[in-house]
C-alpha positions in Angstrom: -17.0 -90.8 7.2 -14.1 -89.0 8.8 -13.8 -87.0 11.4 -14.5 -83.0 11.9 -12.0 -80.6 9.5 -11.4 -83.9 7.0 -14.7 -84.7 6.1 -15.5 -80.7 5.8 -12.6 -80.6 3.1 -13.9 -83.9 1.6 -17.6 -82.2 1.5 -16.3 -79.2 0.4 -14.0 -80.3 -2.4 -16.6 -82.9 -3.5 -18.9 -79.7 -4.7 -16.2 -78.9 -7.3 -17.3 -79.7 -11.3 -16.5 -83.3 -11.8 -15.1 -84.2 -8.6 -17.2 -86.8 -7.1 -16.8 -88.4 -3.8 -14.0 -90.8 -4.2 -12.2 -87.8 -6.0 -12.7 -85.4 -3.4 -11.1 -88.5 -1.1 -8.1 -88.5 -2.8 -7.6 -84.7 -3.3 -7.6 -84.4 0.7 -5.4 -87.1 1.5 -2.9 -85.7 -1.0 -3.4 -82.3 0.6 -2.6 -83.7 4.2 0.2 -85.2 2.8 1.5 -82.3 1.0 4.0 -79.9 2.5 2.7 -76.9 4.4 4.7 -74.3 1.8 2.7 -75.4 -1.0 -0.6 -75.6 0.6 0.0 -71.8 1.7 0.9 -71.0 -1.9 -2.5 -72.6 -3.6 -4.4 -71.0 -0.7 -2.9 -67.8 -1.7 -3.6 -68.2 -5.1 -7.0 -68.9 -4.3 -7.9 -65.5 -2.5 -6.0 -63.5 -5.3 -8.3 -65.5 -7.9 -11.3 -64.0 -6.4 -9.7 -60.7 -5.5 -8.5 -60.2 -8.7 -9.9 -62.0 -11.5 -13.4 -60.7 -13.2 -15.2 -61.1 -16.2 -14.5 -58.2 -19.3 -17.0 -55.8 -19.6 -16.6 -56.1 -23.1 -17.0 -60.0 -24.1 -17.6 -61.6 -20.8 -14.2 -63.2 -20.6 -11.7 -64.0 -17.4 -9.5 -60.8 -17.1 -8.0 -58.8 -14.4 -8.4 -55.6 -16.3 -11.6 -53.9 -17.5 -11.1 -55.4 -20.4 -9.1 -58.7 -21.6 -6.2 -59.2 -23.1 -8.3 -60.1 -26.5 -10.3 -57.4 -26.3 -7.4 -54.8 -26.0 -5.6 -56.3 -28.9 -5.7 -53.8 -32.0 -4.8 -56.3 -34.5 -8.2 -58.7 -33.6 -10.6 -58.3 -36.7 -13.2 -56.1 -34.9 -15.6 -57.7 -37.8 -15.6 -61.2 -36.9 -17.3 -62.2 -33.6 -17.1 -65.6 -32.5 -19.7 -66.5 -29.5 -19.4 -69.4 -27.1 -20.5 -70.6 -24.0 -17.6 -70.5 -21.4 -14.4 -68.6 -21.2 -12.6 -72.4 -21.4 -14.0 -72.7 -24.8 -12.2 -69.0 -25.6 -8.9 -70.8 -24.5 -9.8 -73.9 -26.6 -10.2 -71.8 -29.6 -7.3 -69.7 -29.2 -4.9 -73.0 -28.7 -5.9 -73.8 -32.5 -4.2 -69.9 -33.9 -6.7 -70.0 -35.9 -9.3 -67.4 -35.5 -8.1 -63.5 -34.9 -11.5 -62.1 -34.5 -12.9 -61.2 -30.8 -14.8 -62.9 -29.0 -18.7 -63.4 -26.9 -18.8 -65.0 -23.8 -22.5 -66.2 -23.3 -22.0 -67.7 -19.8 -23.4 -71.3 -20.5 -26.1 -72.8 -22.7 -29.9 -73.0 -23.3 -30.8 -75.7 -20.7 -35.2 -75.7 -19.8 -34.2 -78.8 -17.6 -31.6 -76.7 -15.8 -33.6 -73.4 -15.6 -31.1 -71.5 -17.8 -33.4 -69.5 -20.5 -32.1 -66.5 -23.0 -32.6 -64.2 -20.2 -29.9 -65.9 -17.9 -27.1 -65.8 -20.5 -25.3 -62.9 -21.9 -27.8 -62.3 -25.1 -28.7 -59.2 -23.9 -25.1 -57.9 -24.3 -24.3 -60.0 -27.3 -27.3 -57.7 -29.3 -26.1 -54.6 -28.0 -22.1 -55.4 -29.4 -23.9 -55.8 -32.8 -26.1 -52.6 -33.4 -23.0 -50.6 -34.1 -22.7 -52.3 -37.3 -19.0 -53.2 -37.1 -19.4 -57.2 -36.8 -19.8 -58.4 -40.2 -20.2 -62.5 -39.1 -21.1 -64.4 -36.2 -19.5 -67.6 -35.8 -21.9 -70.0 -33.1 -19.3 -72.3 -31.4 -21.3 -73.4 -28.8 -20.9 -77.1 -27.7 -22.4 -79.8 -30.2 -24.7 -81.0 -27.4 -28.1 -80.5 -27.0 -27.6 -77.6 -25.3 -25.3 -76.3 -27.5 -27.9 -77.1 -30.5 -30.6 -75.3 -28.9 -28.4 -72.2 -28.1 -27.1 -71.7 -31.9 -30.5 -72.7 -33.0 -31.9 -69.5 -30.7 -29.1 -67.5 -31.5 -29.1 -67.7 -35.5 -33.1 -67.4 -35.7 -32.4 -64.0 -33.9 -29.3 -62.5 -35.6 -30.4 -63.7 -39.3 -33.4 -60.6 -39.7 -30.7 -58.1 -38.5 -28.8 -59.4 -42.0 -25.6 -60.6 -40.6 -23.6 -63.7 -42.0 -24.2 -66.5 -39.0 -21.8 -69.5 -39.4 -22.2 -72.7 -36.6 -18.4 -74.5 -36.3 -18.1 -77.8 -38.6 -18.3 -80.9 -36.6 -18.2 -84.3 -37.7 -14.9 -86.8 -37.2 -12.1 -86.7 -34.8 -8.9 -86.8 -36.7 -7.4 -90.5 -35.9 -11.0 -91.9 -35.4 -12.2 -95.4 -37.2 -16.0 -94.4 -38.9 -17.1 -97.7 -37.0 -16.8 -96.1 -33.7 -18.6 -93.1 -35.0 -22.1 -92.6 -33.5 -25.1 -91.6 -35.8 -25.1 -87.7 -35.3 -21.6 -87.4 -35.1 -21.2 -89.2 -39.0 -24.4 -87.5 -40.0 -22.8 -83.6 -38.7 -19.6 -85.1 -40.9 -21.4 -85.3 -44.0 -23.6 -82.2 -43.7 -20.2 -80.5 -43.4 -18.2 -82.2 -46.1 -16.0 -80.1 -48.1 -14.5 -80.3 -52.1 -11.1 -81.9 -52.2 -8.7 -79.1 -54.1 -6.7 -80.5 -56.3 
C-alpha cells in the first residue's frame, strides 16, 4: 500500500480491462517516471476522447461524426451486413481487406451469468436496419466463445423467418498451429467448416 495520490492512481488504473494489480503498479511508476510533457499530452487526449468520440447512430461504431467513417462510405455493399460484438472486432475485421459490406455493432454478448440479455445489446436496432429490405446476408462474427455461441445462436433463430441468408464466420485452425495442440472444439469447428481443395 502506498501512500495518498499513488495508491488512488494504482486503484484507479487497476479498474482498467485486464490490468490487474501488479499491472496497475507498474503503469504508475512508469507514469511518475515519465516526463511532465507527455503526461499533459495523454491527459489531453483523454478529455478529447470523451468530448469527442461517440458511437454512430447508424451501426454502433466509435466515430466523431453522426455517422462513421464506414458508414459514410458509398462504395460499402449496403447488402451485406456483418454483426459483431465490439467496435475492436470492426477494426479486426477491417485489418483483413476483406469484407466491404457495413457493419452492426451489438455492444457485447449474450452473458445470463453477467446479466446482459437481448434487451441490453443493440438487437433492437439491428431489426430495425433490416426491415427496409436492402441487407441481403447477415454475417454473425461474434466471438467463438460461449458467449459468442449463444449470441449467433439467438441471432440466426430470429433473422432466419424474416428469409435472409445468415452466415456465422468459419473457425477452426490457426494458420502455423500443430493439430496436437488443438483443443476438441477448436478441431471439431475445423471440420464442420472444411472446404473442397480446387484444383
Amino acid at each position: 500500500m502506498y501512500e495518498g495520490v499513488v495508491q488512488d492512481l494504482i486503484d484507479e488504473l487497476g479498474r482498467l480491462p485486464g490490468v490487474g494489480p501488479k499491472g496497475a503498479q507498474r503503469i504508475a511508476f512508469h507514469i511518475l517516471n515519465t516526463d511532465s510533457v507527455d503526461i499533459r499530452r495523454l491527459a489531453a487526449v483523454l478529455v478529447q476522447v470523451k468530448e469527442r468520440v461517440r458511437f454512430c447512430a447508424t451501426c454502433g461504431n466509435v466515430a466523431e461524426e453522426e455517422q462513421c467513417k464506414i458508414c459514410r462510405d458509398p462504395r460499402r455493399d449496403v447488402s451485406l451486413l456483418c454483426v459483431v460484438e465490439e467496435s475492436k472486432d470492426v477494426v479486426a475485421i477491417e485489418r483483413t481487406r476483406e469484407f466491404r459490406g457495413r457493419y452492426h455493432v451489438l455492444g457485447g454478448a449474450i452473458s445470463p451469468i453477467e446479466g446482459i440479455g437481448p434487451d441490453e445489446l443493440r438487437i433492437r436496432e439491428l431489426m430495425q436496419r433490416l426491415a427496409d429490405g436492402s441487407i441481403q446476408e447477415v454475417i454473425l462474427a461474434t466471438d467463438p466463445n460461449l458467449e459468442g455461441e449463444a449470441t449467433a445462436t439467438y441471432l440466426s433463430r430470429l433473422l432466419k423467418p424474416i428469409g435472409l441468408r445468415v452466415t456465422r464466420l468459419a473457425s477452426g485452425l490457426p494458420v502455423g498451429g500443430d493439430l496436437e495442440y488443438a483443443d476438441e472444439v477448436t478441431l471439431g469447428r475445423a471440420f464442420e467448416g472444411r472446404r473442397s481443395v480446387d484444383d
